[in-house]
C-alpha positions, -999 to +999 in steps of 0.1 A: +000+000+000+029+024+010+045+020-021+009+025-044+007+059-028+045+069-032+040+055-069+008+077-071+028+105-056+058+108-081+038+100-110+018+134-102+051+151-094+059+145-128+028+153-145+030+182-131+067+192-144+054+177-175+035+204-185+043+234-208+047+261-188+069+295-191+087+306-165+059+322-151+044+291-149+018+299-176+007+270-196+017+278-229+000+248-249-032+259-258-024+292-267-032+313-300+005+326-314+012+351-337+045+361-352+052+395-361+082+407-379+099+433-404+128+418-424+148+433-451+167+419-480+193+435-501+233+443-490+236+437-456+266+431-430+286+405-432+264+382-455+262+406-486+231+409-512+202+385-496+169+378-517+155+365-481+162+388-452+176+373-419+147+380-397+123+366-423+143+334-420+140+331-383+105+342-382+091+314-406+111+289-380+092+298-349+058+297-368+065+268-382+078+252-345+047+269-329+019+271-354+018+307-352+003+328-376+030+348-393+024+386-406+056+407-424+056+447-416+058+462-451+065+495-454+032+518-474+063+535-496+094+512-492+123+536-508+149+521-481+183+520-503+192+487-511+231+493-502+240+487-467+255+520-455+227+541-473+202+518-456+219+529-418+219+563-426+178+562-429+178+538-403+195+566-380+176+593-394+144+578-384+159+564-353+164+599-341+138+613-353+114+588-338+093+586-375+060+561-377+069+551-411+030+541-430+025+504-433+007+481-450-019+458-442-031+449-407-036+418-382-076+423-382-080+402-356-049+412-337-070+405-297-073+368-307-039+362-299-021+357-267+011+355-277+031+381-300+067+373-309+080+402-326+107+400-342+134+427-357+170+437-370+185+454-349+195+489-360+211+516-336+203+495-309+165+490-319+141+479-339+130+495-369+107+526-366+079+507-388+074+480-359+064+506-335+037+520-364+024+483-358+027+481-318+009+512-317-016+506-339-033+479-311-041+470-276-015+447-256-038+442-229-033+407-217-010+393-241+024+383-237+051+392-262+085+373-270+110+390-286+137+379-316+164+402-334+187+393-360+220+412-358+258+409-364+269+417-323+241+437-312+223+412-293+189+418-286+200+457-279+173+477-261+145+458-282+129+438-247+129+473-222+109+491-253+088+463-259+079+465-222+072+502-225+056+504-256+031+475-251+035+475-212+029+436-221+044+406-198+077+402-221+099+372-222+130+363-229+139+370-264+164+352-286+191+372-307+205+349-339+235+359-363+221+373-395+254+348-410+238+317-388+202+327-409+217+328-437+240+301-438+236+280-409+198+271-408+200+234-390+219+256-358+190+284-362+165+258-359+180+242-332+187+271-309+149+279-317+136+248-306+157+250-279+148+288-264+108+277-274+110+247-251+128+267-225+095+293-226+075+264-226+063+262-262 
């Protein structure tokens, strides 16, 4: 009898560290995911002319690990320079001068979701203006956002403490990937997704 209860016991120990959770402890299984991102191809450091853009890469990875919905942040008038100097120089410009670039297209039915992975190059230290055109475009009530960044030594930058202000969103722990690793390493990208998603309890 003693040992039918200890059996009982563990096997509800382990059921219990079993389940999907963050480390919150939110169960993440049944959850509705969305993947937001702006990507650019073109010249870019250290990988040269892309026709897929890093970000865009890593982006259809998660969705396709989580079964998230995906949706790309185009730009209404896209006249970024192709070249990769030009394209910092706007990049700063707008930076500095906080700019809402216009965008196209919408998530229409943006409060279904609970979770938002957003996901970003990292220029000057942050995401592109146009993201925050999007983030500001909706309600964050509720939802919890993960963050991802491509970059070339940047990291994540300051892209999770402006998420948290902008949204004011639970935020996670975001993953930063090497734009060369997108680009020419996919089997590590996938892996180090998988393993960050587990880790958040995906």
């Amino acid at each position: 009898m003693k040992m039918n209860i200890l059996s009982c016991v563990f096997a509800a120990i382990v059921g219990l560290f079993s389940i999907n959770t963050n480390a919150k402890g939110d169960d993440m299984t049944n959850k509705k995911n969305l993947v937001v991102y702006f990507s650019r191809a073109g010249e870019q450091y250290s990988v040269g002319n892309i026709t897929k853009g890093n970000t865009k890469i890593v982006a259809e990875i998660i969705a396709e690990k989580t079964g998230a919905d995906l949706f790309e942040v185009k730009l209404q008038n896209d006249n970024y320079p192709a070249d990769y100097t030009s394209l910092t120089e706007v990049a700063q410009s707008e930076h500095n001068a906080k700019a809402r670039p216009e965008i196209i297209g919408d998530v229409e039915n943006f409060a279904d979701y609970d979770n938002v992975f957003v996901g970003s190059p990292i220029w000057w230290s942050d995401m592109p203006m146009a993201l925050y055109t999007f983030i500001e475009k909706h309600d964050w009530s509720n939802k919890t956002v993960i963050p991802f960044t491509t970059h070339e030594g940047s990291g994540l930058g300051s892209v999770p403490a402006n998420l948290k202000t902008t949204t004011k969103a639970n935020v996670l722990d975001g993953l930063a990937t090497y734009g060369h690793d997108a680009q020419n390493n996919q089997d590590k990208v996938k892996e180090s997704v998988g393993a960050w998603l587990t880790e958040l309890g995906f």
